[in-house]
C-alpha positions as CSV (number, residue, x, y, z in Angstrom):
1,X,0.2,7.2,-10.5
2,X,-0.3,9.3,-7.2
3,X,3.6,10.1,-6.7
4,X,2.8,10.9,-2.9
5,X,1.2,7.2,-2.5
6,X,4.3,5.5,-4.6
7,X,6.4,7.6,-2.5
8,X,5.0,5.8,0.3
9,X,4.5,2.8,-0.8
10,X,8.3,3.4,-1.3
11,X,9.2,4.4,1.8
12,X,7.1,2.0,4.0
13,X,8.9,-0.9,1.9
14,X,12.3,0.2,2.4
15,X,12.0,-2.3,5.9
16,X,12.5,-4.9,3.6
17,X,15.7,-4.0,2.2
18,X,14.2,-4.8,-1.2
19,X,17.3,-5.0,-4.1
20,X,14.4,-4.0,-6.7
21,X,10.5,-3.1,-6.4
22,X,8.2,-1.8,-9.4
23,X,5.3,-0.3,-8.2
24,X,2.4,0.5,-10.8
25,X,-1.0,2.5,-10.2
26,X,-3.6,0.1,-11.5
27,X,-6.3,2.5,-10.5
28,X,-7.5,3.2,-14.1
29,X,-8.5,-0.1,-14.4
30,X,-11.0,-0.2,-11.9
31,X,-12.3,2.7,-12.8
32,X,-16.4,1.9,-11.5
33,X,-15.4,-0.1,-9.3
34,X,-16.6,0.7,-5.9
35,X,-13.4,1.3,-4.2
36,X,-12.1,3.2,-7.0
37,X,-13.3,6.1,-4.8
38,X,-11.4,5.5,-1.8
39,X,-8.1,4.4,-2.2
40,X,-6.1,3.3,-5.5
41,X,-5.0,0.1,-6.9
42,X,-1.6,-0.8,-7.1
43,X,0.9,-3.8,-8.1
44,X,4.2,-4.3,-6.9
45,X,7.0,-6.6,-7.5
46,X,9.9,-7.0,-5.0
47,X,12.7,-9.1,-4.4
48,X,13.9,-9.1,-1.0
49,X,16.2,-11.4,0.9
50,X,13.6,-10.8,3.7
51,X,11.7,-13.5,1.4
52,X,14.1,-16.3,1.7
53,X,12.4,-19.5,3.2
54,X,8.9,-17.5,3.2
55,X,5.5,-19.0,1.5
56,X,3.4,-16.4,-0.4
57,X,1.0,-16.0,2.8
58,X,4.2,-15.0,5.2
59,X,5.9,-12.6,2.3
60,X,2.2,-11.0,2.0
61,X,2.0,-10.1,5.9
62,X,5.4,-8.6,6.3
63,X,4.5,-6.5,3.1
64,X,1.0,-5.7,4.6
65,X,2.9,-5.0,8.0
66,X,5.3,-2.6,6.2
67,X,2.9,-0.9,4.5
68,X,0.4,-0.6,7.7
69,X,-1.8,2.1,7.4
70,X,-2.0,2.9,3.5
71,X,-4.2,-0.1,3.2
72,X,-7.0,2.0,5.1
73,X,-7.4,4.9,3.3
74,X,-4.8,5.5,0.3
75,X,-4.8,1.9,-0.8
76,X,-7.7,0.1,-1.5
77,X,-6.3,-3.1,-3.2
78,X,-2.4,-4.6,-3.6
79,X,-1.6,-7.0,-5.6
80,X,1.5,-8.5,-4.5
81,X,4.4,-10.7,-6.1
82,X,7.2,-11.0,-3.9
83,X,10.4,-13.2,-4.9
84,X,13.6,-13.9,-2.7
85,X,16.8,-13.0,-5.0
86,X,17.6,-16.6,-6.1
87,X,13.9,-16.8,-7.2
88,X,14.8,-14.4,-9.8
């Protein structure tokens, strides 16, 4: 896993207050792939309160809104599973 792009990933989450996230470089498995040259491919899993009351397409954009500017250039796919605490 790039440790500077978790790091970020990390960091740019924190917003969220999450009380656990996993983050995992997929990259290796799109090795090929078109955008496996610019930009990894990472899974996360977080549980936030933040998530409470939120469908999947609301969770998504406050995670694409934390993580802003990774998605054009250090990240080239996300795959996202967000849960609020009781969902858990």
């Amino acid at each position: 896993m790039s440790a500077e792009t978790a790091a970020l990933l990390s960091e740019r989450l924190s917003v969220l207050d999450p009380q656990s996230l996993a983050i995992e470089d997929e990259s290796h498995l799109h090795a090929g792939h078109a955008g496996a040259k610019e930009g990894g491919h990472y899974k996360i899993t977080i549980v936030a309160t933040a998530f409470a009351g939120q469908n999947t397409v609301k969770r998504h954009r406050l995670i694409h809104a934390a993580v802003g500017d990774l998605m054009r250039g250090r990240i080239h796919a996300l795959s996202i599973r967000a849960f609020s605490p009781d969902e858990v």
